[in-house]
C-alpha positions in Angstrom: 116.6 140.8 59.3 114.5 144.0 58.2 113.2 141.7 55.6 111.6 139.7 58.2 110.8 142.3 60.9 108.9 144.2 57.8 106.4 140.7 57.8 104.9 142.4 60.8 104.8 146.1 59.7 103.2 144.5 56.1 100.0 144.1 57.8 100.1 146.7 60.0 100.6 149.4 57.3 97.9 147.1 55.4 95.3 147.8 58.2 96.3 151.6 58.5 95.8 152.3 55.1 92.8 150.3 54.8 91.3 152.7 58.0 93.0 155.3 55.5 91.2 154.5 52.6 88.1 153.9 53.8 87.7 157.8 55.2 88.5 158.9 51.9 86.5 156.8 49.9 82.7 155.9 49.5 82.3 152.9 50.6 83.0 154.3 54.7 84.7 152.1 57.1 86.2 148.3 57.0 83.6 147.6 53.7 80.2 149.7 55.2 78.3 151.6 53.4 78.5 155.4 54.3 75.2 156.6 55.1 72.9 157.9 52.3 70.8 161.2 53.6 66.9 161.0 53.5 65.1 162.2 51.2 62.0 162.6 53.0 60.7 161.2 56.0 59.4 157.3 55.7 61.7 156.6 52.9 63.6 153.6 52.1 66.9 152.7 54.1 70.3 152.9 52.0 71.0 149.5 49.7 72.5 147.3 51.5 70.8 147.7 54.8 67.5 145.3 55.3 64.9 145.5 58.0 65.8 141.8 59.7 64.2 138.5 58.8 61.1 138.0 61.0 61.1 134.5 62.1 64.3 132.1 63.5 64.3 128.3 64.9 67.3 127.4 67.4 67.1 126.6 71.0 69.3 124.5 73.8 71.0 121.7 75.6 73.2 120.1 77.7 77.3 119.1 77.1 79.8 118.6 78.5 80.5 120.9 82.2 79.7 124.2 80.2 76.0 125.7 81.4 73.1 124.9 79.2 69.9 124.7 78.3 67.3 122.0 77.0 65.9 122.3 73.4 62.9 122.8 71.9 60.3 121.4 69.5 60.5 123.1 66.0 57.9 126.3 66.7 58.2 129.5 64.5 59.7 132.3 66.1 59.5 136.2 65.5 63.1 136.6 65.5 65.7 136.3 62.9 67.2 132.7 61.3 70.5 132.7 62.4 72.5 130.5 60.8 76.4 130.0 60.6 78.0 132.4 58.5 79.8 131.3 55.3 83.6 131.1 55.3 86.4 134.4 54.3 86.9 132.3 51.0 88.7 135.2 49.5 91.2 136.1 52.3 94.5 134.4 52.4 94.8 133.3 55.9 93.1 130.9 56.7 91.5 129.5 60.3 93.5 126.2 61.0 91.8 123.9 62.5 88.5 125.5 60.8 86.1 126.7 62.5 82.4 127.3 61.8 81.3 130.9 63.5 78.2 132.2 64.4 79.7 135.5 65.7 81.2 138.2 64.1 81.5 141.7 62.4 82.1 142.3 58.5 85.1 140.3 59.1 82.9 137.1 59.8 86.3 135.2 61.4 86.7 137.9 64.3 85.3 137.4 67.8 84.3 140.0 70.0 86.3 141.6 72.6 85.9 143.2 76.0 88.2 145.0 78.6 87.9 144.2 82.1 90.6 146.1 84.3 94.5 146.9 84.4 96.0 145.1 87.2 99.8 146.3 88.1 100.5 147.9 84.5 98.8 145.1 82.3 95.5 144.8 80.4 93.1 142.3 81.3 90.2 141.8 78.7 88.6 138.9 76.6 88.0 137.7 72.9 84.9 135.5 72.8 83.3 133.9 69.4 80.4 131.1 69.2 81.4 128.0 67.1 78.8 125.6 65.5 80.0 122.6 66.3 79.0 120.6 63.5 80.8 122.9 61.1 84.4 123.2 63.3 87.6 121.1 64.1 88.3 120.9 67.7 91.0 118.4 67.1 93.3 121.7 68.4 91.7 123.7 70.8 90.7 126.9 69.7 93.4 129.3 70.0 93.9 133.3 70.1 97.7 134.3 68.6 98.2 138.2 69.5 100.9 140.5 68.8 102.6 143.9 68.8 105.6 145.5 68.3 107.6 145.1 70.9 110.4 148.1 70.1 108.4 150.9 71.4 108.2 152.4 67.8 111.3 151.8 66.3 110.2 149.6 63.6 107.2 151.8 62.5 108.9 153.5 59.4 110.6 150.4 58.2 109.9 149.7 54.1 107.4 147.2 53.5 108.9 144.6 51.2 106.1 142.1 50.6 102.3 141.5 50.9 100.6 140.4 54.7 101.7 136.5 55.3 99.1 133.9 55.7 99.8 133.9 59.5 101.4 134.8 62.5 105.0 134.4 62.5 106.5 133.8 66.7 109.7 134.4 65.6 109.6 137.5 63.8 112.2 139.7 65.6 110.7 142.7 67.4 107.2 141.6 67.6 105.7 140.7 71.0 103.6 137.3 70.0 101.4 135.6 72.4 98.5 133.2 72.7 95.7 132.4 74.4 93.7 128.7 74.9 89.6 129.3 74.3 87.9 128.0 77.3 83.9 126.5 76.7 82.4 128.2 79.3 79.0 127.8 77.4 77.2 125.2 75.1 73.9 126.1 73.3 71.9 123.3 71.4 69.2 123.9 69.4 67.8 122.6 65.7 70.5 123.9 64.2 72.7 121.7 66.3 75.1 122.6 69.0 77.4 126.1 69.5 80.0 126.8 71.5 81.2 130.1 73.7 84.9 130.7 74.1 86.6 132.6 75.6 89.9 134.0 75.5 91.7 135.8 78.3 94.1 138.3 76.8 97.1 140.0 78.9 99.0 142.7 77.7 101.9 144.7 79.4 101.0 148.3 79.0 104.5 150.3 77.5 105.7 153.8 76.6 103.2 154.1 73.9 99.7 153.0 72.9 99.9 150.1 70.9 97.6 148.5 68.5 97.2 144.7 69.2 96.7 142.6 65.7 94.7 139.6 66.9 93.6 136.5 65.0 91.8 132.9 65.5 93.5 129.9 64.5 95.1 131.7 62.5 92.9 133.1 60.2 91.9 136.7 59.9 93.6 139.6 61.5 91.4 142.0 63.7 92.9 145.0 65.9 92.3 147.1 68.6 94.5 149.6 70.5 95.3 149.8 74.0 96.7 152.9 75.7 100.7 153.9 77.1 101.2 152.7 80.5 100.8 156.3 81.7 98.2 157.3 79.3 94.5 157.9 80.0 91.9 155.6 78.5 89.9 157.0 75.2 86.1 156.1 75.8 82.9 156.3 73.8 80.0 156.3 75.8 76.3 154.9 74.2 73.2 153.5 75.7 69.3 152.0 73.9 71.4 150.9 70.6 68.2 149.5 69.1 64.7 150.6 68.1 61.5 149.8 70.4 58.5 147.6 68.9 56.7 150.0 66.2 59.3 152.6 65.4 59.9 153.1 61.4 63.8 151.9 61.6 63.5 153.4 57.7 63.2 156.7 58.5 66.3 157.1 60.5 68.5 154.6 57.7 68.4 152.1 60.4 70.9 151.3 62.9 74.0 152.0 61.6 74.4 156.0 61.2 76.0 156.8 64.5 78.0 153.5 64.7 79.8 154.2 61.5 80.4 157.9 62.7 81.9 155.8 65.8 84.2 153.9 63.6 85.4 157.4 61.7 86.4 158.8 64.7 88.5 155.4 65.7 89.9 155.5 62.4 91.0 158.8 63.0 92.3 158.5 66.6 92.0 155.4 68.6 89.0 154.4 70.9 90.1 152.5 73.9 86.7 151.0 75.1 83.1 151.4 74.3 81.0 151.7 77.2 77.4 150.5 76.9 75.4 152.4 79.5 72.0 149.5 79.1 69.8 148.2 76.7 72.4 147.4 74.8 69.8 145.5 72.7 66.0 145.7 72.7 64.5 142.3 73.7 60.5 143.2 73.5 60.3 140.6 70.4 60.4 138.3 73.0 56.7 139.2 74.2 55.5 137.9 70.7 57.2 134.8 70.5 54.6 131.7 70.4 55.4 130.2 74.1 55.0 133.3 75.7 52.4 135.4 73.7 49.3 133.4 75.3 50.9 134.3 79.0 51.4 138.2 77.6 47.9 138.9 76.1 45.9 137.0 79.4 43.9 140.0 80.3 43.7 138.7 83.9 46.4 139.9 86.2 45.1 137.1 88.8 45.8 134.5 86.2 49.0 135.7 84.8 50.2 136.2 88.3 49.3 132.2 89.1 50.2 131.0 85.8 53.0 128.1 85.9 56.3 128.1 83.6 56.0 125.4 81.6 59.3 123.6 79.7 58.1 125.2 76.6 58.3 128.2 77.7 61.3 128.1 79.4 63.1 126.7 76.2 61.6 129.6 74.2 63.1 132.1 76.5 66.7 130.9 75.6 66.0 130.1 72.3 64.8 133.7 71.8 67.9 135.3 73.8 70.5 132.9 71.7 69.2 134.0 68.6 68.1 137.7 69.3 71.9 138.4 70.6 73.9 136.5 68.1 71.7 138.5 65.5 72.5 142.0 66.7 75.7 141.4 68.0 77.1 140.6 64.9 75.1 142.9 62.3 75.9 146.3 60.6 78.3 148.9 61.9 77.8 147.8 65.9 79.0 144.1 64.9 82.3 145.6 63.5 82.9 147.7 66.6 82.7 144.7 68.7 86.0 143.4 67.1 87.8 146.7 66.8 87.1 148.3 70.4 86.9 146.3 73.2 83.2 146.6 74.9 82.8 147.3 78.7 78.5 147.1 79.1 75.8 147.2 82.1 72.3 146.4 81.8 69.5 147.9 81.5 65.4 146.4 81.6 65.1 146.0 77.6 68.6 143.9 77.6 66.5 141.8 79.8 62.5 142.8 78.9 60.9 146.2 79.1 60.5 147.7 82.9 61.6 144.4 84.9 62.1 145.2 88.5 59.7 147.8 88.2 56.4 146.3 88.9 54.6 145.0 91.5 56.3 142.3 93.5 53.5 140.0 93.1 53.6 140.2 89.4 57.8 140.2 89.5 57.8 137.2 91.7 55.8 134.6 89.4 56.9 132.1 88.0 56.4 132.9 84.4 57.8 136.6 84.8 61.1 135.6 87.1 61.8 133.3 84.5 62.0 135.7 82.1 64.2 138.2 83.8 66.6 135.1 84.9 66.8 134.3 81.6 67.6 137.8 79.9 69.8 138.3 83.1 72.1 134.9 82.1 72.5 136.0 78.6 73.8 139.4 79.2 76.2 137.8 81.4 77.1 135.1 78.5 76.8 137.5 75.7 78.2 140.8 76.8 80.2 140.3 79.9 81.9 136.2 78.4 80.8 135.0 81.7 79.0 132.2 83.4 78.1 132.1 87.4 78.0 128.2 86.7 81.4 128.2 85.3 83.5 130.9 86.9 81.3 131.2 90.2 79.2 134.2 92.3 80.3 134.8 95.3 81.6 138.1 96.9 84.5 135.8 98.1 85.7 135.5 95.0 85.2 138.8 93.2 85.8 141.8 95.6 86.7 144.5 92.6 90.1 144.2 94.6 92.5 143.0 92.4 95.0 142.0 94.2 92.5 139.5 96.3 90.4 138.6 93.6 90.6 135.3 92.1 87.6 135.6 89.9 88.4 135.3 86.1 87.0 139.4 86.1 89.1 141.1 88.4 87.1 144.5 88.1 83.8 141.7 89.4 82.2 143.1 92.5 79.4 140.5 93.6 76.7 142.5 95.5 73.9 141.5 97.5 70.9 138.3 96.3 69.1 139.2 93.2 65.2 140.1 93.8 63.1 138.0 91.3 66.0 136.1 90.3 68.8 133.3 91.3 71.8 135.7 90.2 73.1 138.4 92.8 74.5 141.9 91.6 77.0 142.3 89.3 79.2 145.6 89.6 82.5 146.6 87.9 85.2 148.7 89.0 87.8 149.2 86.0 90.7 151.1 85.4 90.3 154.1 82.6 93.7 155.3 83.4 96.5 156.6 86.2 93.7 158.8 87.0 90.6 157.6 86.4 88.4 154.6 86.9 84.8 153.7 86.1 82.0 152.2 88.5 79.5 150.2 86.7 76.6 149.4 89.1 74.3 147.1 88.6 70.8 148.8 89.2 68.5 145.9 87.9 69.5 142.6 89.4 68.2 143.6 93.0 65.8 146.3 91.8 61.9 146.1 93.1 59.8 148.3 93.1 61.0 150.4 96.1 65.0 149.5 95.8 67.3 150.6 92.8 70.3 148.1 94.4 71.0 146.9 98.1 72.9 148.5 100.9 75.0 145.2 100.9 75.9 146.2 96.5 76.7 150.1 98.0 79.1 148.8 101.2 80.7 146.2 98.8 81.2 149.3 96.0 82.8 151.5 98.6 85.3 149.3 99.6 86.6 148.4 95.7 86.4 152.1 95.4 88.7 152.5 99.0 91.1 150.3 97.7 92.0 152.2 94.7 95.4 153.1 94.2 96.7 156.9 95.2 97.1 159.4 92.4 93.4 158.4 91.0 91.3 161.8 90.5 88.4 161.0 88.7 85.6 158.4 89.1 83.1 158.0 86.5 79.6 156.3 88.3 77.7 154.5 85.5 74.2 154.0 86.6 71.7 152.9 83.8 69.1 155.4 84.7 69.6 159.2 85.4 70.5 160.0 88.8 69.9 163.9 88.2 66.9 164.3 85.6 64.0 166.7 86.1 60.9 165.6 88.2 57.6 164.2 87.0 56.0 164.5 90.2 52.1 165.5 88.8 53.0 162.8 86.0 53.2 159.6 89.0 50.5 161.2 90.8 47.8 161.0 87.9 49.2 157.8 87.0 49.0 156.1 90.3 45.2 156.9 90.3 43.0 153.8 88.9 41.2 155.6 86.6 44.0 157.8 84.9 43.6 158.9 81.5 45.5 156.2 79.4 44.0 153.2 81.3 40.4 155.3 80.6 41.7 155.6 76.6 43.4 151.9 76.7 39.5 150.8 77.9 37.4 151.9 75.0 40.6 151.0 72.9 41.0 154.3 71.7 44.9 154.1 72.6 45.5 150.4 73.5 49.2 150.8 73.5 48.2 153.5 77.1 49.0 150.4 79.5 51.2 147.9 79.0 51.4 144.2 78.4 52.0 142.8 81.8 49.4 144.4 84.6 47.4 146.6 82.0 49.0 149.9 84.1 49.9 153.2 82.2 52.8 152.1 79.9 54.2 155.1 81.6 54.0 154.4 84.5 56.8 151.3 84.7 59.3 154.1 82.7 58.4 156.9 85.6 59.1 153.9 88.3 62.6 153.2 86.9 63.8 156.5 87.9 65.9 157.1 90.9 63.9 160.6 91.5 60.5 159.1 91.1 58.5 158.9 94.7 60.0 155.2 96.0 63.6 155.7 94.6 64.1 159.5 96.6 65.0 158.6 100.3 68.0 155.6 98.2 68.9 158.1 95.8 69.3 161.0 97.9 71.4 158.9 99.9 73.5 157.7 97.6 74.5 161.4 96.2 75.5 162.3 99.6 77.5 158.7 100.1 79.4 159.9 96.9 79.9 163.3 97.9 81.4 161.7 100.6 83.8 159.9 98.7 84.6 162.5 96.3 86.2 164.8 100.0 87.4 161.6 102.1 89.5 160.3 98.5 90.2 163.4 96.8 88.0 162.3 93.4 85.8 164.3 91.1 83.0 161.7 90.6 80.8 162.2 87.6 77.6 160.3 86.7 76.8 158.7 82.9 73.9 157.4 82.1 71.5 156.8 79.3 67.6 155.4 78.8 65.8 158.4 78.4 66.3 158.5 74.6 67.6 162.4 74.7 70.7 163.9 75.7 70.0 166.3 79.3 72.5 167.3 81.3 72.5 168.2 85.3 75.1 168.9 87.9 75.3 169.1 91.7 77.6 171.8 93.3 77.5 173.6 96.6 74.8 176.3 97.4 77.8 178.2 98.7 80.0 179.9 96.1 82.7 177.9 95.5 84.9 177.5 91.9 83.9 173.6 90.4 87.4 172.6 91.0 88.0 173.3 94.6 84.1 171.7 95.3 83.7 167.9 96.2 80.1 168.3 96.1 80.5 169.3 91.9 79.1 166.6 90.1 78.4 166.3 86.4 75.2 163.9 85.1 75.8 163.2 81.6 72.9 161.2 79.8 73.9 160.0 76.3 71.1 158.2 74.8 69.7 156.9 72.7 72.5 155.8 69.7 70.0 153.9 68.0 66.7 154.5 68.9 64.5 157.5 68.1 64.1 160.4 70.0 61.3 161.3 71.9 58.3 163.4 70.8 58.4 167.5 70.7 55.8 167.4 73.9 57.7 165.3 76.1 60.9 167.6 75.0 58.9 170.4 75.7 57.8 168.9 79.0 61.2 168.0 80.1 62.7 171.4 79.6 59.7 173.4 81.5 60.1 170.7 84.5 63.7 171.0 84.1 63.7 174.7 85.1 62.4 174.5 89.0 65.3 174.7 91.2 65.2 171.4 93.1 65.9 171.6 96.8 65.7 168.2 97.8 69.6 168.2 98.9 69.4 171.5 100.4 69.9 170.7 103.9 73.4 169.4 102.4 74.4 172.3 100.9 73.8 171.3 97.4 72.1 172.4 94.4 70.6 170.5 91.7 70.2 172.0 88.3 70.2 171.4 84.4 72.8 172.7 82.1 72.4 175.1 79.4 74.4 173.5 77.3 72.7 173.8 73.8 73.2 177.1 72.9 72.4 176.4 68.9 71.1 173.2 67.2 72.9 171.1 65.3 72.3 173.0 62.0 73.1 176.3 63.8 70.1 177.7 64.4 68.4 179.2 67.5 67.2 175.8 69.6 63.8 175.4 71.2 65.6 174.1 74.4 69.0 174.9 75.7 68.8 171.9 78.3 67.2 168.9 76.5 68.3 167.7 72.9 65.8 164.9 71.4 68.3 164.1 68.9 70.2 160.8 68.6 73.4 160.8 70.0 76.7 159.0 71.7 79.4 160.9 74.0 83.2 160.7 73.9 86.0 161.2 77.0 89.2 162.3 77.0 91.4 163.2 79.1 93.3 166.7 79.2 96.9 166.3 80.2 97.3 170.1 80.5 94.3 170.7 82.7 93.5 167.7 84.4 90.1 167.9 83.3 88.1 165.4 81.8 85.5 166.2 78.9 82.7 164.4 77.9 81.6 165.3 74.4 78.4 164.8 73.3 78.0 163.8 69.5 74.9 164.7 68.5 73.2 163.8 64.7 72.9 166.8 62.9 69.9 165.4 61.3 67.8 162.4 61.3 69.3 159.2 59.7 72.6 161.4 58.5 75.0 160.1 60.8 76.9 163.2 61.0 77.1 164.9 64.6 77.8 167.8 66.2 80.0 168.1 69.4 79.0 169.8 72.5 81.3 169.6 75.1 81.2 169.5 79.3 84.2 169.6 81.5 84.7 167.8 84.7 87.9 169.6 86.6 90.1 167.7 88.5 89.5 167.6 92.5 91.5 170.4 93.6 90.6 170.9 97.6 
């Protein structure tokens, strides 16, 4: 019987020591390269890593009940061909019935996965993949086998008497096997022919120990990810703006992998239970250049833009462009292996949809042309990065509460807010489990956003109740929100921008600096970034509001809320406390604002470092007559290479942020990872502390 109970252990002492091997040897982890160092700024990107193709054709189509899309004469693109990817010819185990993926990591036979929520001691999350469906076999159903070892650790150390088995074995003594039927809940058609989304719903019972979950498709491939002891707290990496805006050289910082392969170290090392995506998850701007929609984007007249009609061309391109932009990224470099090792958990942000949408003008947000867009970039996160469909698994609040126990949604951490603002798709919130002691609230701050309204008071009510319905003994709530909540003001900034005759729109003129305004209403290309934020002049009155709702929260349920967020492309870190002096851990009103961002893109200039830190230092008394102080940390006492910084409060380095747990304290750190230098993918950790509520 130990012969056979080894089967299982074979490949899970084959993955360990292939996590082993790959820290010690050159080639980094699960077959990446490790990242070369620069030799000088501008020059070429390691070997192996290309700048992508430029150009794509694919678009979409009905079948079947799954949503869809109608497809689209043959028109170049600017985006990437994405075709199937060719077959694991050289790996044993094989995918029966055979299917022919368009998703995947360096594996190319894994899907992705993503957690949703522990309900009453198990783990809810998904496995998605897309299928061509000229290239598979559906005579069977596309199925997910998972297992573990069911003997909380006592067959670890037995001896490994033969090689990994060409598949999954139900009856191997010991081993907790289970499967999972895919579900369409998606079909995409283009010129390339039809795909198909599944999705697999995956249950485990959380046990004594963490336990890494070997997963496979039709039996091909095994993948794995780890999921945490029953009573331990979640492991979470934090990231936001994991790609590079229109014009940055992606050479000069060796691409986009650096910081994602310094991710998979660190799993390698000790497990990462989920990888929160804080927005802009990918950066859709290519979509302004794509032949539909370019005429629409370079019409110099507002008045005309604003009238213009959607026409089925364009429409197609839209979801011909998000099909092919997302299965591109999603399952390239380093960031397309993490999506099969560590289960995602993501919000959006404007550039998962297009650059600054709800933060324009309503007349320009509600045309036709420009709705359309945000609907469609809106649909495809869902699709792509949540494994949903509102047409499919439905929208209502009645449905999906964030209250488990009443929820009959398929995403039981789902809280459906109030009616989207240029769109047909209401909020989208999450409330999911991290722990015994901690939970995360994911608000959605861009399907309802105009220009005057970050989310409704309907989302907030709806929130508050998920969050009153959590169970006793939970100390800490982490509040993602995609933009900072806490961030120094740029009051003088809005002012000179709101007037007509500001000095970009003056340079953008006499095209001295055309890229001063941007595309859509020719205002400061500043101006839409400054609008986003919750401090800016029409978010105050909500935002203020909302930091005393949570401070009221963190006394009337005993939780230590802090805030995570990412878009500004540096790492600057703020707290609230009480103007009175009171230790962190006995005040409710102590809030941490940790921004971890960007992972991927670069950094911003010295000058708007430099103009961040010297705003950064006025004491801001907005919340005064609440008792509560506003205020950026100090926490960058050296740079990265050890040297004196230029500013203790604002980092303009790339970076991602991990959070543990502290069993002896109670406390929660967020540690920032910040790249020593550019393009090495090497970081150094700076660390915060949020203490458990003790009042």
């Amino acid at each position: 019987m130990n012969q056979v109970r080894s089967r299982f252990h074979a490949r899970r002492r084959a993955e360990h020591e292939i996590r082993l091997a790959a820290l010690a040897g050159t080639h980094g982890n699960y077959g990446l390269q490790t990242t070369a160092p620069l030799e000088a700024p501008g020059s070429q990107p390691p070997a192996g890593w290309t700048v992508p193709p430029s150009h794509d054709q694919a678009n979409a189509a009905n079948q079947g009940n799954a949503t869809h899309v109608i497809s689209t004469p043959d028109v170049p693109s600017t985006v990437p061909v994405v075709e199937p990817l060719p077959p694991r010819d050289d790996h044993p185990r094989k995918m029966q019935p055979f299917l022919q993926l368009m998703t995947s990591g360096a594996s190319r036979t894994n899907p992705m996965l993503r957690y949703d929520t522990v309900v009453n001691g198990v783990w809810h999350g998904f496995a998605m993949l897309v299928s061509t469906d000229a290239g598979s076999d559906y005579s069977i159903s596309p199925f997910l086998t998972y297992q573990w070892d069911g003997t909380a650790g006592g067959l670890a150390h037995v001896p490994i008497h033969e090689l990994p088995r060409p598949g999954p074995d139900a009856s191997e003594p010991g081993v907790e096997t289970r499967s999972a039927q895919g579900i369409r809940y998606h079909v995409f058609n283009g010129l390339l022919g039809s795909h198909s989304f599944w999705r697999f719903k995956i249950e485990i019972p959380l046990g004594e120990r963490e336990e890494e979950i070997f997963y496979s498709v039709n039996g091909g491939p095994e993948n794995s990810f780890f999921v945490p002891a029953r009573d331990q707290q979640f492991r979470a990496m934090y990231h936001s703006c994991n790609g590079f805006s229109s014009g940055v050289d992606q050479a000069a910082f060796n691409g986009p992998d650096p910081l994602w392969r310094d991710v998979l170290s660190k799993h390698a090392k000790q497990p990462i239970h989920v990888m929160v995506g804080g927005g802009d998850q990918l950066y859709c701007d290519p979509l302004t250049k794509e032949p539909e929609i370019a005429p629409w984007i370079n019409e110099t007249d507002v008045s005309k833009k604003i009238a213009a009609q959607l026409t089925p061309e364009m429409e197609r391109a839209l979801h011909r462009f998000f099909f092919n932009w997302y299965t591109h990224w999603f399952r390239s470099g380093a960031f397309g292996v993490a999506t099969g090792k560590i289960p995602m958990l993501n919000m959006l942000d404007d550039h998962d949809m297009i650059d600054g949408f709800g933060s324009y003008p309503d007349d320009l947000q509600s045309s036709a042309v420009f709705s359309a867009i945000g609907a469609a970039g809106y649909k495809w996160f869902l699709i792509f990065q949540m494994f949903l469909s509102d047409d499919v698994d439905g929208n209502t609040y009645e449905l999906a509460t964030g209250v488990p126990a009443e929820s009959a949604h398929v995403s039981k951490a789902l809280i459906i807010g109030g009616p989207g603002a240029f769109m047909p798709y209401p909020n989208h919130s999450f409330l999911s489990y991290l722990g015994p002691k901690m939970y995360i609230l994911m608000v959605d701050w861009r399907s309802e956003r105009r220009f005057d309204q970050l989310a409704s008071q309907t989302t907030y009510d709806r929130c508050e109740r998920a969050i009153d319905a959590l169970p006793p003994g939970v100390e800490h709530l982490v509040v993602l929100v995609g933009v900072p909540i806490a961030y120094p003001r740029m009051v003088a900034l809005e002012q000179m921008l709101e007037k007509k005759l500001n000095p970009m729109t003056i340079l953008a003129k006499v095209k001295l600096m055309p890229s001063g305004v941007n595309k859509f209403n020719a205002e400061a290309e500043l101006k839409d970034d400054l609008a986003d934020h919750p401090c800016s002049a029409d978010h105050k009155k909500e935002r203020n509001a909302l930091v005393l709702r949570f401070q009221n929260l963190a006394t009337r349920k005993h939780l230590r809320i802090s805030f995570m967020s990412g878009d500004v492309h540096a790492t600057a870190n703020s707290q609230f406390k009480s103007t009175k002096k009171i230790a962190p851990e006995q005040d409710p009103k102590f809030m941490l604002q940790i921004i971890s961002s960007a992972i991927v893109n670069t950094p911003p200039p010295p000058p708007v470092i430099w103009l961040v830190t010297k705003l950064g230092k006025k004491t801001h008394k907005t919340l005064h007559h609440a008792d509560t102080d506003e205020e950026l940390i100090p926490l960058f006492t050296e740079d990265t290479d050890g040297s004196k910084p230029k500013s203790t409060t604002v980092m303009g380095r790339r970076n991602y942020c991990m959070a543990d747990y502290d069993v002896t304290t109670g406390e929660v750190q967020f540690t920032i990872c910040v790249e020593k230098a550019q393009g090495s993918g090497t970081t150094k950790e700076y660390a915060l502390r949020a203490p458990p509520p003790r009042w």
